[in-house]
C-alpha positions, 0 to 999 in steps of 0.5 A: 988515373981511373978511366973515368978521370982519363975520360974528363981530362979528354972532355976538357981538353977537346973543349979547350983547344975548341974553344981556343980554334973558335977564337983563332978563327973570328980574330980581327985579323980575318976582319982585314979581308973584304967581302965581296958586296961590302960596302962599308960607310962613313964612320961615326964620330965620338958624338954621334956615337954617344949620342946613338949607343948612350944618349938615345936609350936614355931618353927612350927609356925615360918617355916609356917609364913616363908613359907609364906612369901616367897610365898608371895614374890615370888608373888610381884616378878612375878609381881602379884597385888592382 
């Protein structure tokens, strides 16, 4: 094999077994240890989970594409032409 070959293999492999380090390191089971000052609260039920991460971005993204849109047609009606 060429140098130049000898030099990426060793590129791979040193990011490869980085990554994999990283990875081994945030695993959940470093989650089990508690910090001190931590204080976690009361977990979310399934409907205010869904509520909080589904419901809510819907419904704010529906009142700012409603606002829009009736700005945007509050500008046709001034006669605007933009």
């Amino acid at each position: 094999m060429s140098n130049k070959v000898n030099k990426n293999v060793l590129r791979a492999g040193t990011i490869t077994a980085g990554t994999a380090l990283m990875l081994l390191m945030s695993s959940p089971a470093f989650a089990l240890t508690r910090d001190d000052g931590d204080d976690p609260g009361p977990g979310l039920s399934v409907i205010e989970t869904l509520g909080l991460y589904v419901a809510l971005p819907i419904v704010l993204f529906l009142v700012i594409a409603g606002l829009v849109m009736v700005g945007d047609k509050s500008h046709k009606q001034a006669g605007f032409k933009g």
